[in-house]
C-alpha positions in Angstrom: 139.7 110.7 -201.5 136.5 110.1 -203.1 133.5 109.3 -201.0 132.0 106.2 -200.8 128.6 105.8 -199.9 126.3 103.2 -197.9 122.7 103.4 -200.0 121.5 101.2 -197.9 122.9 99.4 -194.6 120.2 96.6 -194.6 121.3 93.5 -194.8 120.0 91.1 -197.7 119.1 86.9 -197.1 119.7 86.2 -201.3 123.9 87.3 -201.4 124.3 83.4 -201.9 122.1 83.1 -205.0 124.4 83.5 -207.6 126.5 80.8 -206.3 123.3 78.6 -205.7 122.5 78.8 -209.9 126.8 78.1 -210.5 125.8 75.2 -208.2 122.7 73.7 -209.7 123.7 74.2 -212.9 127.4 72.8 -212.3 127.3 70.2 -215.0 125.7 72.5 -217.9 127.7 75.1 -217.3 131.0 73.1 -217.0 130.1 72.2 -220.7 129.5 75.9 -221.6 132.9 76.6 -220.8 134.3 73.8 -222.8 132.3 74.8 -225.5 133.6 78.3 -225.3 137.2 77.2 -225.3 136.6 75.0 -228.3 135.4 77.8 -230.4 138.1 80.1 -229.5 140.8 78.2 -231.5 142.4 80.3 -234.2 145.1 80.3 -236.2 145.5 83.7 -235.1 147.3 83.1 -231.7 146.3 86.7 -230.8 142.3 86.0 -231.0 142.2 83.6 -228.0 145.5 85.2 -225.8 142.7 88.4 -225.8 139.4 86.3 -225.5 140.7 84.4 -222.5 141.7 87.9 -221.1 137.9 88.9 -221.0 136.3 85.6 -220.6 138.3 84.2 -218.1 138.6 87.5 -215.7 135.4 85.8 -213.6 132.5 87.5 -215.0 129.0 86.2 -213.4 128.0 84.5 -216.4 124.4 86.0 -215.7 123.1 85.6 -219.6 124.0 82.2 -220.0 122.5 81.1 -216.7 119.5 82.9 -218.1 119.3 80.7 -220.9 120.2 77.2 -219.1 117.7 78.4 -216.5 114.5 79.4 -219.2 115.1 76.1 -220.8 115.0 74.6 -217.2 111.9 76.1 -216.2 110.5 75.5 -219.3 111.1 71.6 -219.2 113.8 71.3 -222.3 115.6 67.8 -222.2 117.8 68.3 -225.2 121.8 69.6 -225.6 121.5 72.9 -227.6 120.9 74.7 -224.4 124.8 74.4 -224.0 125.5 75.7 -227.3 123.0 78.5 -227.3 124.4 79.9 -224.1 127.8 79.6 -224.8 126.6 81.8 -228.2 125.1 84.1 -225.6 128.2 84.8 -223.8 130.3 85.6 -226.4 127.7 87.7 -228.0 128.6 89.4 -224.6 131.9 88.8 -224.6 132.0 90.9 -228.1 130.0 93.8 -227.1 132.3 93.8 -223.8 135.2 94.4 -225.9 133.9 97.3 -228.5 132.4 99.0 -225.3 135.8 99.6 -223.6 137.0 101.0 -227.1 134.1 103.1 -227.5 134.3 104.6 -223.9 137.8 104.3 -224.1 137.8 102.6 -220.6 140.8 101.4 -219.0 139.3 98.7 -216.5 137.3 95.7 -216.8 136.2 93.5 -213.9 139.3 94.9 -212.1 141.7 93.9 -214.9 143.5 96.5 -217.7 140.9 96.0 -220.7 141.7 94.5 -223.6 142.1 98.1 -225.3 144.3 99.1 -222.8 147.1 95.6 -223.5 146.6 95.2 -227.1 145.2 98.3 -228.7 141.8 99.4 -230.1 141.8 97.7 -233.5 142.6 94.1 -231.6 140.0 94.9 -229.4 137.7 95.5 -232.1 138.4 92.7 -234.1 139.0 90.0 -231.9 134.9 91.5 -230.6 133.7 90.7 -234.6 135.3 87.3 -234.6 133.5 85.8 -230.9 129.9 87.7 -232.8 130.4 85.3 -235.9 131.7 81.9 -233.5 128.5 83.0 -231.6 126.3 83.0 -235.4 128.2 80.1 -236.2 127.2 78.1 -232.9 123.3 79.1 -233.3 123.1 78.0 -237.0 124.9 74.8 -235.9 121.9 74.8 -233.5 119.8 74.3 -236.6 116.8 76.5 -235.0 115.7 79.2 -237.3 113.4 81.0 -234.0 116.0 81.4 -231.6 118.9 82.9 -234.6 116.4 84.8 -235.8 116.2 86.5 -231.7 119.8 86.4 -231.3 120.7 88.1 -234.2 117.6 90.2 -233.7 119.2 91.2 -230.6 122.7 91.8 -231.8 121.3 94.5 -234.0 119.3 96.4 -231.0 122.8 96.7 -229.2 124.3 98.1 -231.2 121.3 100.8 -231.7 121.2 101.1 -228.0 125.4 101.8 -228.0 124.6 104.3 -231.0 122.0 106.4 -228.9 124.4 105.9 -225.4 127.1 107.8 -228.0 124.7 110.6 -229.2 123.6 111.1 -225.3 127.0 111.6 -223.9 128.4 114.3 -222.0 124.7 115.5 -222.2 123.1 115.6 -218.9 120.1 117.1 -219.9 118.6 114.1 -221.2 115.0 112.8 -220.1 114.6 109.7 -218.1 112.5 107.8 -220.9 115.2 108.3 -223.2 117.4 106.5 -221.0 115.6 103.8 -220.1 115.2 103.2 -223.4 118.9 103.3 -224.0 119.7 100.4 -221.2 116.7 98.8 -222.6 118.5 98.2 -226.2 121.7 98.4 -225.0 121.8 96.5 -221.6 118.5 94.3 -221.3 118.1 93.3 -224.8 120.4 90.9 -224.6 119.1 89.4 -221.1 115.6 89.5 -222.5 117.0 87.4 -225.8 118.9 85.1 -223.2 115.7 83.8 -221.7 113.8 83.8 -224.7 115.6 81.5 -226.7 115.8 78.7 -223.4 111.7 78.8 -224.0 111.6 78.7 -227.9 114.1 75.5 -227.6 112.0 74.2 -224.9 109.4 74.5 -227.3 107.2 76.7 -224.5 103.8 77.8 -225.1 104.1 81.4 -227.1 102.5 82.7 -223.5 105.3 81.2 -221.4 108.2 82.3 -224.5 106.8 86.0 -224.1 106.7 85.4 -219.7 110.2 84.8 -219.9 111.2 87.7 -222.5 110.0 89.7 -220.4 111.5 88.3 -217.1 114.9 88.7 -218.7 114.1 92.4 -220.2 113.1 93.8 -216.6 115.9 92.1 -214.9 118.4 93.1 -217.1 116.8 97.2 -216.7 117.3 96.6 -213.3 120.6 94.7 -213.2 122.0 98.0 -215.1 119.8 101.1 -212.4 122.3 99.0 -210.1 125.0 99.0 -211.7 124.4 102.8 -212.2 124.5 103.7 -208.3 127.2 101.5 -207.9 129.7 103.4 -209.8 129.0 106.2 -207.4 128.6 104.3 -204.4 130.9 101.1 -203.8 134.6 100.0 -204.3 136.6 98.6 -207.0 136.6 95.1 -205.6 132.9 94.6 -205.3 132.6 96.5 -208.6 135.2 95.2 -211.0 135.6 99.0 -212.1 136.9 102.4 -210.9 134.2 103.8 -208.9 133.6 106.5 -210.8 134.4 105.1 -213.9 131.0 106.7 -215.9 131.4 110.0 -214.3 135.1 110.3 -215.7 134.3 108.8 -219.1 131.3 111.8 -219.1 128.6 108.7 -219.5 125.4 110.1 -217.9 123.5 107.2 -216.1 120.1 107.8 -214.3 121.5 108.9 -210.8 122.8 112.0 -213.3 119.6 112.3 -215.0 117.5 112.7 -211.9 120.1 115.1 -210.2 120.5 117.4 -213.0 116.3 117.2 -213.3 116.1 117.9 -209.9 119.0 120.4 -209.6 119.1 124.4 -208.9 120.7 126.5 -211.3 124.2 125.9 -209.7 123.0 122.1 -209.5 122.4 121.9 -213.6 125.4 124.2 -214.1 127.8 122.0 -212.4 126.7 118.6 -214.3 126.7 120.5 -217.1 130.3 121.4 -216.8 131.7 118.4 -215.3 130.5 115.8 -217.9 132.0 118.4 -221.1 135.2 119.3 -219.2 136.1 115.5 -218.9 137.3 116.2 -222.8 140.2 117.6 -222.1 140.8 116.3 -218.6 141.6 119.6 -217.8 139.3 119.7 -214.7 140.0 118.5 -210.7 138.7 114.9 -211.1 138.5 114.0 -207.2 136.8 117.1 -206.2 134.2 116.6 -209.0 133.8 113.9 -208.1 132.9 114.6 -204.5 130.9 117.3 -205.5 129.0 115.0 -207.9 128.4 112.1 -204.9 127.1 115.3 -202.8 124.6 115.8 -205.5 123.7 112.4 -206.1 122.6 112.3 -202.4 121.2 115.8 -201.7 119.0 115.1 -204.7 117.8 111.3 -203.6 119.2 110.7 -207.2 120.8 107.3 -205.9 118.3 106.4 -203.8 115.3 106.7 -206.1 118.0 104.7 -209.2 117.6 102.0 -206.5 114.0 102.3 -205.9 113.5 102.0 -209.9 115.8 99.2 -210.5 113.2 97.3 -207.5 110.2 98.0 -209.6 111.8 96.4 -212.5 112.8 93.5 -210.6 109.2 93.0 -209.2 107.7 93.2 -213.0 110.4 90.2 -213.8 108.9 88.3 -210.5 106.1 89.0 -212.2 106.6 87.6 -214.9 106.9 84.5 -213.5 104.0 83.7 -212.1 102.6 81.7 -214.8 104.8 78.7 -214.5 104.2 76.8 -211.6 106.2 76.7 -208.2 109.6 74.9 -208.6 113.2 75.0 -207.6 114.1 76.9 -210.5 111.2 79.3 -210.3 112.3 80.2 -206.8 115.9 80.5 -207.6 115.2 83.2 -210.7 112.8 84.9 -208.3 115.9 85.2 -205.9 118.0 85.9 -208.6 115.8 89.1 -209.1 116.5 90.1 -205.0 120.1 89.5 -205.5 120.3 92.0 -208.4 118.7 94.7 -206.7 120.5 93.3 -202.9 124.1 94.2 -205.2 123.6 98.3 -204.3 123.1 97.4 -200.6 
């Protein structure tokens, strides 16, 4: 039985904020989902059986909010708020789906993945046709700035999934070259998310580049989380295997700092637990344990946490140039309750 671990027992005041931005932006986001439902019709019956499998399996919907809640903060009045976040969540959506066939993952959000029902090529397919709905949405938009930052930021994920391909199953990796993995692959999206609510807000260039970067350094530290969580919660607070990137040989920043920090025996055991995944050949549950002993005896989990909290102050940061409000309070909190997830 694999061992699951407590980071830290505090107790943290901003569990509710998620639910407070689902609440305040109710209305908007109802419309989001209508607009995603509208643009999954196909003549292909196939393309929204599979979309509806992702979409609807209760993700948080963080991007989008990012996007209702920049153009919030940044006083927009207009409608393409609705359209550019829908256009933001299947941008997600797509990359969702060629992740699990690239890591060949099983699970997503506690549900088979699309891969694992319908097959790779489905998966793969049904991922290009929600990216050109989402292209389709922002030209309908008929803003040049904010397609030119979405599409921007499609290319940059898929750079950032390229270099997470080349880095796997190798532990010895520095931390730089991680972060700036998650930083394309993870946070550029969340940085474009933000950005675009300012440029259709019509935001001074000042406030457009305060909210880029708000999204970019939550985003780094929405994924160092999401990083000790695999080795340290359970599959329903997760909505995967714990232990999902250690079997699939991904190496996150809890393994780069423990195989930095390591003995010889320390490095020699990352090394061959992330290659022997290949042929599954190895004990997976005592690996496991072993790997969780690491993770701990190292402070490799602990200090993933402690770096996912400095990004999350530089995106409170961030904000400080636009004056106190409701909304500037909520994506402050939303910032606590990213890093309050590995408590």
């Amino acid at each position: 039985m694999a061992t699951i671990i407590n980071i830290n027992a505090e107790q943290q005041s901003t569990s509710n904020t998620l639910d407070d931005l689902h609440l305040y932006f109710a209305e908007d986001l109802s419309q989001v989902e209508a607009t995603l439902t509208a643009h999954l019709a196909s003549a292909a019956s196939l393309i929204p059986e599979v979309s509806e499998h992702i979409i609807g399996a209760g993700g948080k919907r963080l991007r989008p909010l990012l996007t209702l809640s920049a153009s919030r903060i940044a006083g927009y009045r207009g409608a393409h708020h609705i359209t550019m976040a829908a256009a933001v969540e299947f941008m997600h959506t797509a990359t969702l789906l060629h992740d699990d066939v690239v890591d060949g993952s099983d699970l997503r959000r506690g549900k088979p993945t699309a891969r694992k029902i319908w097959g790779n090529p489905t998966s793969v397919l049904v991922g290009d046709f929600l990216l050109g709905q989402a292209f389709r949405m922002m030209v309908a938009a008929g803003n040049l700035a904010t397609l030119d930052v979405l599409s921007n930021a499609a290319a940059v994920i898929a750079e950032g999934e390229v270099m997470q391909l080349a880095a796997m199953r190798n532990a010895d990796i520095s931390e730089d070259n991680y972060l700036r993995i998650i930083e394309a692959k993870t946070a550029a999206l969340f940085a474009a998310a933000a950005e675009v609510g300012g440029i259709l807000a019509g935001a001074s260039e000042t406030e457009i580049e305060a909210l880029k970067s708000y999204g970019k350094n939550l985003g780094i530290a929405f994924q160092l989380v999401d990083d000790a969580l695999d080795y340290g919660s359970v599959n329903r607070v997760l909505g995967k295997n714990t232990g999902e990137d250690f079997r699939e040989g991904k190496v996150t920043l809890p393994v780069v700092l423990a195989y930095r920090r390591g003995d010889q025996t320390g490095r020699a055991f990352w090394e061959r637990a992330m290659s022997a995944q290949i042929d599954g050949s190895n004990d997976y549950e005592a690996d496991f344990e072993m790997a969780v002993q690491y993770l701990q005896t190292t402070g490799a989990l602990q200090d993933t946490v402690a770096r996912a909290t400095h990004f999350g102050e530089r995106a409170k940061d961030a904000l400080a140039l636009f004056p106190p409000s409701d909304m500037r309070t909520l994506l402050i909190q939303l910032s606590e309750f990213c890093i309050a997830r590995a408590y």
